[in-house]
N, C-alpha and C positions, 0 to 999 in steps of 0.2 A: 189304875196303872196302865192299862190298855189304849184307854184313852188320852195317857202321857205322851205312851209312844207313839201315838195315831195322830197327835199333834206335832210332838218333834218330826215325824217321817214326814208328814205336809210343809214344815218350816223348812225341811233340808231340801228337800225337791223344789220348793220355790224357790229358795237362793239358789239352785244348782240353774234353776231356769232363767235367772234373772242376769246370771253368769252369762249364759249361752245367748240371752238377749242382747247385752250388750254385745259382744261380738269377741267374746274369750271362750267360746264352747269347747274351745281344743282342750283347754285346764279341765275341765271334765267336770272337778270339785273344790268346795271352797278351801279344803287342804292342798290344792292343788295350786289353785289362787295365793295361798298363803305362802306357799312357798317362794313362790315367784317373787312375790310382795319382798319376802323375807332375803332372799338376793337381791332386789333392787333398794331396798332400803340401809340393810346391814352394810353394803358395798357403798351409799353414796354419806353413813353416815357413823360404820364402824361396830363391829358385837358389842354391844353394852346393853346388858339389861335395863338401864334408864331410857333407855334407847326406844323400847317397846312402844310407848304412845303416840313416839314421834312416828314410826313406821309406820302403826295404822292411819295417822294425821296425812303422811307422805304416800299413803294410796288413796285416799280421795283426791288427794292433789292430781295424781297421778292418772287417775282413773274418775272420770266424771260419773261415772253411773254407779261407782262404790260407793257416793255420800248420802246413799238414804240412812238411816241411824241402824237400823235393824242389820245391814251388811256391814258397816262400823262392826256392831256387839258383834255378827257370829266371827268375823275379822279378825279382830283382836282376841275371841275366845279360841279362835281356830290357831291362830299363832302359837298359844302359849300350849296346847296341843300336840304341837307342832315335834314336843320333844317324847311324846308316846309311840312316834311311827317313826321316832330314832331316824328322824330328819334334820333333830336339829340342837344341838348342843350348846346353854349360854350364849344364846342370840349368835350362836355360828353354823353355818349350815354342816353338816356331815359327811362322810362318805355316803350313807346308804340316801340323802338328802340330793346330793348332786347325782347319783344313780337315777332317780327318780326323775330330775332335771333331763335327764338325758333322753330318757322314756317318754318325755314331755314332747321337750323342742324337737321341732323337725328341723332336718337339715335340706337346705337347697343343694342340689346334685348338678353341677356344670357340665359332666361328661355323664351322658344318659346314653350308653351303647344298647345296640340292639339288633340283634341278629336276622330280621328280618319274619323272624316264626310268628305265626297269631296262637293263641290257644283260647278255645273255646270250651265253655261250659252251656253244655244242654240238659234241661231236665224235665220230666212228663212225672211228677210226681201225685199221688192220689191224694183226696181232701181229706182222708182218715189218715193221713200223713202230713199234716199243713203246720204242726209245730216243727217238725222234725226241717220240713222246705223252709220254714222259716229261719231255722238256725245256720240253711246253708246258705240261705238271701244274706244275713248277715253278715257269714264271714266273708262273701263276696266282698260285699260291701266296706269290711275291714281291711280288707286286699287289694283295695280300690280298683276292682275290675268295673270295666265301664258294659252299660247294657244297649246290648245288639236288639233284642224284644224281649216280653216278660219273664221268658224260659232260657232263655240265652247271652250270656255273659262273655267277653273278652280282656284276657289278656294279654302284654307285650313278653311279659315271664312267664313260665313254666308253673302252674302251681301244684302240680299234682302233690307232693311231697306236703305243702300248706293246706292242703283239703283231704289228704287220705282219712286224717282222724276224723273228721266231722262226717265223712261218707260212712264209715265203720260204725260208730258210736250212735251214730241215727238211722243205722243199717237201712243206706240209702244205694247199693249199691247197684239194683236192679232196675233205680231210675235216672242215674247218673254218668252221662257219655263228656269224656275228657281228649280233646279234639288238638292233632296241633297241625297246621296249614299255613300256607304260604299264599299268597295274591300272584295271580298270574296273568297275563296279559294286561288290556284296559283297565282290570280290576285295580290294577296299580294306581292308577290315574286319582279313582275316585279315594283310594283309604283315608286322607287328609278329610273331608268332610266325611266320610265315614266314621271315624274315630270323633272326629269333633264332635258329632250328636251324642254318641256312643258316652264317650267321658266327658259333656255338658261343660265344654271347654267356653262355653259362649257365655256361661253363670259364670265361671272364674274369668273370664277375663273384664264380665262386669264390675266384680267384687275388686280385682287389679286395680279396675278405670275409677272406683269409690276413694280407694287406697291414694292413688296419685291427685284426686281429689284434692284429700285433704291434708298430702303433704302441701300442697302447692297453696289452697289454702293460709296455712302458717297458724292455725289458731287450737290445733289440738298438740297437747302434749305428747314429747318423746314417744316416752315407754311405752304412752298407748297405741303409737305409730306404729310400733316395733311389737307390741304383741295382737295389731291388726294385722299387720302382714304375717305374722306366723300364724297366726287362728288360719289362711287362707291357705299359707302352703302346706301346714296340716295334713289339706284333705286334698289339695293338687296332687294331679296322676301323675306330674312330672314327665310328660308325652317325649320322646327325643325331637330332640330341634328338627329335624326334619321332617316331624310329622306334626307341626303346631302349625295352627293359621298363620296368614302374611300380616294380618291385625292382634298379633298375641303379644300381649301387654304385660305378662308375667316377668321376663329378663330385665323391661324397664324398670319393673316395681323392686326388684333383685338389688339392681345400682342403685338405686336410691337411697334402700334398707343397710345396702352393705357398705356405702360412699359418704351416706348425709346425716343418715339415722346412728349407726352404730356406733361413728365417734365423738357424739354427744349422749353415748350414755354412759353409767360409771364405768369406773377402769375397772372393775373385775369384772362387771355383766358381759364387755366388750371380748376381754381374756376370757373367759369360759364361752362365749359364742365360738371365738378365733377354737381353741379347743374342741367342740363340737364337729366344724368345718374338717377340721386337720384329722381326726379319727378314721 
């Protein structure tokens, strides 16, 4: 029995890895996948239970790196699943189904205000404390603060309110200083390539320059187009325009996704993105 679940847990970790290989990491999970799946398919082909094998058929189509068979099976087993986490009702997606959706998709933000404050996180935490440093590396990380050196983190918002629980809860408080400052003088000059190392703006705008690639290209499918650029804005800091390099690639990658891409996908994907936007 043990060794049931020591093989399913290996089978799901691999598919979850093979997800994030191709370049769909942001779905997390192959329910995750499936859902998505389940919007792009139901939408370009209608809720019908008959419907089912077509929509597994219409993501390899869709998604080149889905057509090994074994992502086929968990695919289509994960679909029909799909209605245990009350995602998904009669091949229709749900309310708690597009919640979920929502949670997913990231949104691009046109108007990034920003008050001009840094805030800094420092920490001198000890190695008999290196789980507890590692859960606050993390939610950095989930905060998308970019890193200044190993122990020091910034960001453009305020997070104190976003890290109180994890300072308390890992009763980290006697190693953790919560900084907020401003650039003064010259210092002003440099923060653009200061942030730029900081939040590895020169990876995303390689991953952008991929993106524009292979729209231009012409030989990869829509959807994949369109859940390449979201896999990337995902994890974008979203820097304000006035603190991005003069070579940032991100706002081109933007018009393309929002001008070329979105209105050749189906008409509800397109209406629930416009939805996202507008919220």
């Amino acid at each position: 029995m043990m060794k049931d679940k020591k093989t399913k847990d290996l089978a799901k970790n691999t598919i979850s890895q093979t997800i994030k290989d191709a370049g769909f990491g942001w779905l997390g999970t192959i329910a995750d996948l499936s859902l998505v799946t389940l919007v792009l398919g139901v939408a370009g082909m209608g809720a019908n239970p008959r419907n089912a094998e077509k929509i597994v058929e219409q993501a390899g189509k869709l998604f080149i790196s889905l057509r090994q068979k074994r992502l086929q099976k968990s695919l289509r087993s994960s679909l029909y699943h799909l209605s245990e986490l009350g995602w998904r009702k009669e091949w229709g997606i749900t309310n708690e189904g597009f919640k979920r959706l929502k949670e997913l998709v990231p949104i691009y933000r046109e108007n990034r205000l920003w008050d001009g404050w840094l805030y800094l996180v420092i920490y001198d935490i000890p190695e008999n404390l290196r789980r507890s440093r590692e859960k606050l590396r993390i939610r950095l990380q989930e905060l998308k603060f970019g890193i200044l050196q190993e122990s020091a983190w910034v960001s453009l918002e305020n997070p104190q309110a976003l890290l109180d629980k994890v300072i308390e809860w890992n009763e980290l408080e006697d190693y953790v200083l919560i900084l907020k400052t401003k650039l003064v003088g010259k210092n002003r000059l440099n923060v653009i390539p200061v942030l730029t190392k900081a939040f590895r703006l020169d990876l995303f705008n390689l991953q952008y320059k991929s993106f524009l690639t292979l729209v231009e290209a012409g030989k990869t499918e829509t959807a994949e187009l369109a859940l390449r650029f979201l896999n990337i804005l995902k994890t974008d800091p979203q820097l304000p325009q006035r603190l991005l390099p003069k070579d940032w690639l991100g706002n081109k990658a933007y018009k393309i996704y929002r001008n070329k891409i979105l209105p050749k996908m189906p008409h509800e994907y397109g209406e629930f993105i416009e939805e996202l936007m507008d919220s």
